[in-house]
C-alpha positions, 0 to 999 in steps of 0.5 A: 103414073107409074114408071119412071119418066125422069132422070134428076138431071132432067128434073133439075132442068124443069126446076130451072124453068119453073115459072116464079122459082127462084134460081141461085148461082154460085161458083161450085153450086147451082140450086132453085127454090119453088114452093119451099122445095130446093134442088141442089146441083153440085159436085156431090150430085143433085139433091132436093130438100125440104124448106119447111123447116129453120134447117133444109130437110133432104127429101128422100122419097123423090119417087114422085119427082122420077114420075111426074117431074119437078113441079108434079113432085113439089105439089105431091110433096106439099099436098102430104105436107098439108094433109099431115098439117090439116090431121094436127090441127083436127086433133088440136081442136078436139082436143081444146074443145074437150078439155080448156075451151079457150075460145080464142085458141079454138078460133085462131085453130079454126082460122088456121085450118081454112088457110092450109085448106084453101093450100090443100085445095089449090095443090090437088087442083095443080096436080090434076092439071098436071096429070091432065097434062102428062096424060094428053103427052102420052 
């Protein structure tokens, strides 16, 4: 994936069509929230954002969303997400496990990295179903 295949108008459209998204209609301002990714269409244009966070973050990098299309680039999105996650987490334990070694900290650690694995796992799959997808399209 390569070229871009999507205008944000047409990425907007499949957000509105994505299934389990949820859809938000106001009088001047449209938007859909999936996965803790909301898009925005409004008079300042079409913008997507990033829910992780207390304040929505603007997602700029929005090449993988003009390539694959919504759901390709929430999945992207969130597969980086939890990898930068995963290396945290890694470095957290190494560090517990050489200096304090509190064992419930290094347990809760633990527990919390086969969580965001599990997340990590069932997003890459998601993306090969979609590029398995986009590719029989073609």
């Amino acid at each position: 994936m390569s070229e871009k295949n999507h205008t944000l108008e047409s990425i907007f459209i499949q957000a509105r069509m994505t299934k389990n998204s949820v859809h938000i209609e106001l009088t001047d301002e449209q938007s859909v929230i999936f996965k803790g990714i909301k898009i925005i269409n409004n008079e300042d244009g079409i913008k997507i954002y990033s829910t992780g966070s207390e304040f929505y973050n603007q997602i700029y990098d929005i090449s993988n969303f003009f390539m694959g299309g919504f759901e390709y680039g929430v999945y992207m999105f969130l597969e980086t997400k939890y990898k930068a996650q995963l290396d945290k987490i890694e470095v957290g334990v190494q560090s517990e496990i050489s200096s304090r070694r509190n064992h419930k900290k290094i347990a809760w650690l633990k527990a919390l990295r086969e969580n965001l694995i599990h997340k990590y796992n069932e997003t890459t799959r998601r993306i090969k179903q979609i590029e398995g997808r986009q590719t029989l399209l073609r």
